[in-house]
N, C-alpha and C positions, 0 to 999 in steps of 0.2 A: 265549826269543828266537823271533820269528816266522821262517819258513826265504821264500826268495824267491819261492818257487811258490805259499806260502797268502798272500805280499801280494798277489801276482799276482791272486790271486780277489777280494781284498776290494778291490780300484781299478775290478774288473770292474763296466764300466756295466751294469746290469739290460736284458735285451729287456724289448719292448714286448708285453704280454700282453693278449687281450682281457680287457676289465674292471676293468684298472688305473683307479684311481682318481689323476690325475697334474696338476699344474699345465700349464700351458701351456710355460712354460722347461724342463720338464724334460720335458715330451712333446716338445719339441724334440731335448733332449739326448740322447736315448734311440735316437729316430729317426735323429738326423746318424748314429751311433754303428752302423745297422744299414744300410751302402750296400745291401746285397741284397734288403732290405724294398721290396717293389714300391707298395703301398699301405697305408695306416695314418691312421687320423683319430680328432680329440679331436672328442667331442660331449659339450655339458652335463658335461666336467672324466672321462669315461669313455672310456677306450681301446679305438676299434676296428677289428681286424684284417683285413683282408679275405681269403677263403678262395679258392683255386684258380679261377679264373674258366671258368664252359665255353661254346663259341662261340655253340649256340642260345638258351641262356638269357640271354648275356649279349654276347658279342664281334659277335654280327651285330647285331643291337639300337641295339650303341653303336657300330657301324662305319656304320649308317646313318643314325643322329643325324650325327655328324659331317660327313657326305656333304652333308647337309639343311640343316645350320648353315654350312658351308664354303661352300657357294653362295648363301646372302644374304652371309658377309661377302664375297667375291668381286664384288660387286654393291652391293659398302654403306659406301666410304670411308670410314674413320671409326669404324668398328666393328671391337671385338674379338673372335675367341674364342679358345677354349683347351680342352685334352683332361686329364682327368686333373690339376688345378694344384694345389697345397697354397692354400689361401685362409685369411688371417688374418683370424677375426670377430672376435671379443674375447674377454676374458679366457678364457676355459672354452672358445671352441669353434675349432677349427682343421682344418675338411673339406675333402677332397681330393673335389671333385665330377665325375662322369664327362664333363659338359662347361658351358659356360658362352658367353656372351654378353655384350660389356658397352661401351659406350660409353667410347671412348678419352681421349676432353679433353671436361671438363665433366660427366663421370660421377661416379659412386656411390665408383669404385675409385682405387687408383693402385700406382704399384708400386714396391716397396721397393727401399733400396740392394742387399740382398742379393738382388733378382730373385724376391721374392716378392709376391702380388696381397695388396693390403691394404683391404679394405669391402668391403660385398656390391657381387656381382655382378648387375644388373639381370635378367638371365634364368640361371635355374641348371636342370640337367637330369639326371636318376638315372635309372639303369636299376636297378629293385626285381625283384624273382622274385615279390612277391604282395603283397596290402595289410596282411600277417603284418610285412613290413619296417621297421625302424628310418626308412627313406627319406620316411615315411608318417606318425610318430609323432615320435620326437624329434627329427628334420633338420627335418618339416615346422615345428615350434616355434621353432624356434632359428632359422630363415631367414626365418619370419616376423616373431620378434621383430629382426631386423638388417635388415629392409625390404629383404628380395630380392625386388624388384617383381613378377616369375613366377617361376613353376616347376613344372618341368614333371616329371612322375614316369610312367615305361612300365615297368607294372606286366605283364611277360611271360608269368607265369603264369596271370593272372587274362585276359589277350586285353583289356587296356583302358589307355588311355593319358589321364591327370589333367593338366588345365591352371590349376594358380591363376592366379588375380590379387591383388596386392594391395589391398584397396580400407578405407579409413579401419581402419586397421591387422587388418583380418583376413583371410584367404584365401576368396577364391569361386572356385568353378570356371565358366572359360570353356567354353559350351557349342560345339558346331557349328553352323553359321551352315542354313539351307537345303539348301546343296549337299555337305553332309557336313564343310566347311571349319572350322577354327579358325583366328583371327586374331588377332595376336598385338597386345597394345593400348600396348606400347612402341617396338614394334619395327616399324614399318608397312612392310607389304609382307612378314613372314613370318608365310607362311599354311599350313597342315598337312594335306594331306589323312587324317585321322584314319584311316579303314577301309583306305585305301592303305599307310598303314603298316604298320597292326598284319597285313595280307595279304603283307608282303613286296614288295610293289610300287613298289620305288626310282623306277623310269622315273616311273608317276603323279608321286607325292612331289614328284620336282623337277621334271614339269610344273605342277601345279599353285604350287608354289612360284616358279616364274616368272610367272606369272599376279599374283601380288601384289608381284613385284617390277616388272610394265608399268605399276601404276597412278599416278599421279598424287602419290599419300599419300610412297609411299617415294619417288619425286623430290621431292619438298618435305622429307623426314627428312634426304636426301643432302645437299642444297643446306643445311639448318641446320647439320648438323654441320660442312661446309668453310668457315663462316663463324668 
């Protein structure tokens, strides 16, 4: 006869292990099952855990993405983003991205009953430690096969920040324009000053990010999307 305590272990749902090899429903199951799990993502059907986050390599990084993304949508009707969201791709891949971009009505996305984001997200953004990162290799395949239009990877360790684009299904990277700028070619009017970030230099950042929000381009993006 089995005693109460050994059924007790065998009903016990499994954590989430890096490396698990896991469907999708049951990387779900697994996850509901760990409230305290801060983050966790299926990529290509493989489970990945994420490790203790530390502020210079990562929390300053992704606190000034947000700063930088939260003032065009601030400026940009119409547009969504988001910090950290579970995103349903499809079958095999289910990434939690450090933030994201995406056109609210008549986008790529939408959101589930259960208040989850379902398609790619038009602009997705990772903060990587070096081009050693999964961020780089299998995220970059799997969001390019699910046509996440950019994406953007600041690669901290390396002092360099990567801007694809989607173009007839593979990724090129958008260079800097003259004035050191990148320009984002879904998203008009968000512009980066590339060397202002990777220097720490917020103030620039969201000057020049205002700069491409006076132009012309993102009042005609605004005026589409309220239509």
């Amino acid at each position: 006869m089995i005693s109460a305590n050994a059924s007790s272990k065998v009903l016990t749902i499994p954590p989430l292990e890096n490396g698990d090899k896991l469907t999708r429903a049951e990387f779900e199951r697994r996850y509901h099952a760990m409230p305290n799990l801060k983050k966790a993502e299926l990529i290509e059907g493989v489970v990945y855990v994420a490790s203790p986050l530390r502020i210079k390599s990562h929390g300053e990084p992704h606190a000034y993405i947000m700063a930088w993304l939260g003032a065009y949508k601030a400026a940009t009707p119409g547009v969504g983003f988001a910090d950290n969201t579970t995103v349903l791709l499809d079958a095999d891949n289910e990434p939690q991205p450090d933030a994201l971009l995406r056109i609210e009505q008549g986008g790529q996305t939408q959101i589930t009953e259960d208040d989850y984001l379902e398609g790619a997200p038009e602009l997705i953004v990772e903060i990587a430690a070096s081009s050693a990162s999964y961020d780089l290799h299998e995220k970059l395949k799997v969001y390019r096969r699910n046509k996440v239009q950019e994406y953007l990877v600041w690669r901290v360790y390396d002092q360099q920040f990567d801007w694809f684009k989607l173009s007839e299904g593979e990724y090129i990277k958008l260079e800097t324009n003259s004035n050191g700028i990148v320009c984002s070619q879904v998203f008009p009017g968000l512009w980066l000053d590339k060397a202002a970030l990777l220097s720490g230099n917020l103030a620039k950042v969201l000057a020049v990010l205002q700069q491409g929000l006076s132009t012309p381009e993102h009042q005609s993006f605004v005026e589409r999307l309220s239509i």
